[in-house]
C-alpha positions as CSV (number, residue, x, y, z in Angstrom):
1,X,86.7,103.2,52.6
2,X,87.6,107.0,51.8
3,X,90.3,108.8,51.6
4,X,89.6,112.4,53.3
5,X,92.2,115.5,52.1
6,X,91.8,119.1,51.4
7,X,91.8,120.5,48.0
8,X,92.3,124.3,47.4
9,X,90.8,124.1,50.9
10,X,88.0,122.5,50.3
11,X,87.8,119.0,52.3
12,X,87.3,116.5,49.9
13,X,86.4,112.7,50.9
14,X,86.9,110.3,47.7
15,X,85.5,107.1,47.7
16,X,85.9,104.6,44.8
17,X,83.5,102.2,44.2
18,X,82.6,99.7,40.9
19,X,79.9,102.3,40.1
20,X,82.0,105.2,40.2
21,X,85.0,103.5,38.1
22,X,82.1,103.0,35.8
23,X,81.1,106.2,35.4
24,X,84.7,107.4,35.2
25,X,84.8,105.1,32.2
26,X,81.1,106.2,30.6
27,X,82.6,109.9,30.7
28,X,86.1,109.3,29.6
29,X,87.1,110.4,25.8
30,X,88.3,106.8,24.4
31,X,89.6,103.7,26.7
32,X,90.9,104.7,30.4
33,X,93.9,103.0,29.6
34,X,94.3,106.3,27.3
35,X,93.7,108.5,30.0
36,X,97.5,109.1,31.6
37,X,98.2,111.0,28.2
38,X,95.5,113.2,29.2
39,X,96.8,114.3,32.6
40,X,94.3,116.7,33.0
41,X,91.2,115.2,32.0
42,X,92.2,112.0,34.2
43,X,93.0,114.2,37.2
44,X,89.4,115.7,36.4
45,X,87.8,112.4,35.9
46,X,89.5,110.4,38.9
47,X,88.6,113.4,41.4
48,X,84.9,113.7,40.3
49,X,84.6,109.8,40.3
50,X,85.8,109.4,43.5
51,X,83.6,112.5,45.2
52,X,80.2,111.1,43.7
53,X,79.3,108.8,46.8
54,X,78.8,111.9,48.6
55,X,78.2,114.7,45.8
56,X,76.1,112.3,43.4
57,X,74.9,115.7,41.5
58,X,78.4,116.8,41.3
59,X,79.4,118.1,37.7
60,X,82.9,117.5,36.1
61,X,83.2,121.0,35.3
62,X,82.6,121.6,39.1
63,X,85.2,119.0,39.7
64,X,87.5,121.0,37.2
65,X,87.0,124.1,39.3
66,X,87.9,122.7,42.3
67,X,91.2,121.9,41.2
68,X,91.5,125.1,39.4
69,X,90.9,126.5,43.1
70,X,93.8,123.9,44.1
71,X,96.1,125.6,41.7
72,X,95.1,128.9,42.7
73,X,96.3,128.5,46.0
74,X,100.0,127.3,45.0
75,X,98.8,123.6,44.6
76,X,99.7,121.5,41.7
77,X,97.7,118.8,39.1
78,X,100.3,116.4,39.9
79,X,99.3,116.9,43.6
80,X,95.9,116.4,42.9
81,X,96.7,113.4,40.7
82,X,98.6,111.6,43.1
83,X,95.5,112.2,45.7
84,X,93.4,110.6,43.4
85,X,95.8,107.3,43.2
86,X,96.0,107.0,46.8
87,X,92.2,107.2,47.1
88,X,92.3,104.6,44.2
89,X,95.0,102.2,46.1
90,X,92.9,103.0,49.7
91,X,89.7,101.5,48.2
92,X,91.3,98.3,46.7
93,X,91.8,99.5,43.0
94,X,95.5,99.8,42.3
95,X,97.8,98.5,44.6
């Protein structure tokens, strides 16, 4: 399943699979469990895990931009956090 929003108007379409919370936790600094204290590297992390289905070449520094792009336009980290954790409950991760 995905969970389809726009992001600093960009439409963005995560989708969270066992290989994409794998690579969120090859690429995150330490244990995941570690990542809330690291708001904005988890926000980074969850979004670009979540939009490689579709964007498999997609960089975390591209990810990082697009929610600079969110923040830009009056949006928030926490919005694009919570985002993230719907897309997360959505596709059976978190409930």
């Amino acid at each position: 399943m995905e969970y389809r929003f726009e992001l600093g108007g960009v439409p963005v379409a995560l989708k969270y699979t066992v290989n994409a919370m794998c690579a969120i936790e090859d690429n995150a600094p330490g244990s995941v469990a570690d990542l809330p204290e690291k708001e904005y590297t988890a926000a980074r992390l969850l979004l670009w895990g979540g939009m490689l289905h579709a964007h498999p070449d997609l960089t975390l520094s591209e990810a990082g931009d697009m929610i600079d792009g969110h923040i830009a336009r009056g949006g928030s980290l926490e919005e694009v956090a919570e985002r993230c954790l719907e897309g997360l409950r959505r596709c059976g991760f978190v409930s």
